[in-house]
C-alpha positions in Angstrom: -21.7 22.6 -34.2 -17.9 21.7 -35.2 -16.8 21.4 -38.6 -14.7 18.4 -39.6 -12.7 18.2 -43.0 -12.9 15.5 -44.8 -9.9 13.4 -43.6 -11.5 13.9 -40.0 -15.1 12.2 -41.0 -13.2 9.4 -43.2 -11.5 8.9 -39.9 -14.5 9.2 -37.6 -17.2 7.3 -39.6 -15.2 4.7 -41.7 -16.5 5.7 -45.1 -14.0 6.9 -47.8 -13.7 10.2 -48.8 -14.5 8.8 -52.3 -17.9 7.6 -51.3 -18.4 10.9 -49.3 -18.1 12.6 -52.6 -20.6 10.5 -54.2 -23.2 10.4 -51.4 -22.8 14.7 -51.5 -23.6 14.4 -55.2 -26.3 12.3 -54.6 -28.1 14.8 -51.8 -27.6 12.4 -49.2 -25.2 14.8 -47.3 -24.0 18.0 -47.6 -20.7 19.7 -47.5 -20.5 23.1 -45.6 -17.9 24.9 -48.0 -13.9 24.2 -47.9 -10.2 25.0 -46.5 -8.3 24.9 -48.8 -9.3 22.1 -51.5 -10.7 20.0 -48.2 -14.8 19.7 -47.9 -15.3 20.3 -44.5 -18.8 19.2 -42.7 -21.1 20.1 -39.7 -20.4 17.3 -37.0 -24.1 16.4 -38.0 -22.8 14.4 -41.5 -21.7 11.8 -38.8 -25.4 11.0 -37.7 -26.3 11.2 -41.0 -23.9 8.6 -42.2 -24.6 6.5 -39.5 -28.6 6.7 -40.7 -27.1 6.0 -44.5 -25.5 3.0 -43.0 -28.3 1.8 -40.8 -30.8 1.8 -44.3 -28.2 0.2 -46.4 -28.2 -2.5 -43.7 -31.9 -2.8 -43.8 -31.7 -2.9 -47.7 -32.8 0.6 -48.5 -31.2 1.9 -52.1 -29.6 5.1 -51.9 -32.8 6.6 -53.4 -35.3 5.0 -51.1 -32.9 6.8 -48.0 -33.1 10.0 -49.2 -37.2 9.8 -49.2 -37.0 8.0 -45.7 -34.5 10.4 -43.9 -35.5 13.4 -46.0 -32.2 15.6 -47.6 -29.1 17.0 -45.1 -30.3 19.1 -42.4 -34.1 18.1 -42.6 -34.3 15.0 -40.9 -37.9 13.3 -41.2 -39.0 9.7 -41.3 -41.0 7.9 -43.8 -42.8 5.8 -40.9 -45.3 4.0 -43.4 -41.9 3.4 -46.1 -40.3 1.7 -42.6 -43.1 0.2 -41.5 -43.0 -1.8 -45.1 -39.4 -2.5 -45.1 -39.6 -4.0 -41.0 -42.7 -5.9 -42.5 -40.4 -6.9 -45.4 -37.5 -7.8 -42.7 -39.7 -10.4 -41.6 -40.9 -12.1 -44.1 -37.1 -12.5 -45.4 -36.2 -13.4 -41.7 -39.0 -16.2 -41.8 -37.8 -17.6 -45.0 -34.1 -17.6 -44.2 -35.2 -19.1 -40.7 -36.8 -21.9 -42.3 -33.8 -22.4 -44.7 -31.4 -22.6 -41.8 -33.4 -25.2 -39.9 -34.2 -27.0 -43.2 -30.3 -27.4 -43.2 -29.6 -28.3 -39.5 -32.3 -30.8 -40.3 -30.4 -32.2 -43.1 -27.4 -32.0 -41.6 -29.0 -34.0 -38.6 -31.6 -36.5 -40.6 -30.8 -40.0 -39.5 -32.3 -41.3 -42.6 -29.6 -43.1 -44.7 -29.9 -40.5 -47.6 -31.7 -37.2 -47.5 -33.8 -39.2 -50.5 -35.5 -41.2 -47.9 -35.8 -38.8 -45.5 -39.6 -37.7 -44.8 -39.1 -34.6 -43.4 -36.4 -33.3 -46.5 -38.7 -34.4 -49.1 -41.6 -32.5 -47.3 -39.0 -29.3 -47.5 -38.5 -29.2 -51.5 -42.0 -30.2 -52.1 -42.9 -27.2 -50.2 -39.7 -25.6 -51.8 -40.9 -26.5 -55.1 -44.4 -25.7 -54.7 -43.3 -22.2 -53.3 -41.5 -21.6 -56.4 -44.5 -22.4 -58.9 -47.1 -20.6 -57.3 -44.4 -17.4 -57.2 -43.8 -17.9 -60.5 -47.7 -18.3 -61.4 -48.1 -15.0 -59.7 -45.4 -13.0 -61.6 -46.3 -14.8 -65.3 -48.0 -11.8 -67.5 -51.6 -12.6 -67.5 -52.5 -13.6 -71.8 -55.9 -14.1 -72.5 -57.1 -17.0 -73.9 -58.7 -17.6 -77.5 
């Protein structure tokens, strides 16, 4: 494999040097010595970025992508720690769906104020209702004299 100083991977994968630094601290990728007072890397970090990118994207912490791509050089997937983050993926994607059409819908209601409108009331009742029974669900459970 080729080795790439520092500069060369800022270059090639977008992410400054500064946050290279950090992410080799962390154990998310690893330098393979220096020239000079430059890290250099195996060609390989630029894969691995490009996994550290792809998790960040899907909302993985820094933490949760080093136990679902496994340290520098030993690649493995966590396919049950995916398998709950695509499950998490689309719940989120339902709820913001139903947010955006909630809004075109608004946007679009030819009622003369979203006050009268049937279908916008139905929305923040559900809205509102969502939110209770989350909240019910997360309150400590006290028991009662």
């Amino acid at each position: 494999m080729t080795s790439l100083d520092i500069a060369e991977v800022v270059r090639r994968s977008g992410v400054p040097a500064s946050t290279l630094r950090y992410y080799e601290e962390r154990g998310l990728i690893a330098s393979t010595g220096r020239r000079g007072l430059r890290r250099q890397f195996d060609s390989s970090v630029l894969e691995h970025l490009a996994l550290i990118a792809l998790g960040r994207t899907a909302g993985f912490s820094l933490d949760d992508i080093v136990l679902v791509f496994g340290p520098p050089g030993d690649l493995r997937v966590d396919r049950a720690l995916l398998t709950g983050k695509a499950d998490e993926l689309d719940r989120t994607i339902m709820q913001l769906t139903a947010v955006r059409d909630s809004l075109r819908h608004a946007a679009a209601c030819p009622a003369p104020s979203h006050a009268e409108c049937p279908s916008f009331r139905r929305i923040l009742s559900e809205v509102i209702e969502g939110r209770m029974a989350a909240a019910d669900a997360s309150a400590p459970k006290t028991p009662r004299a």
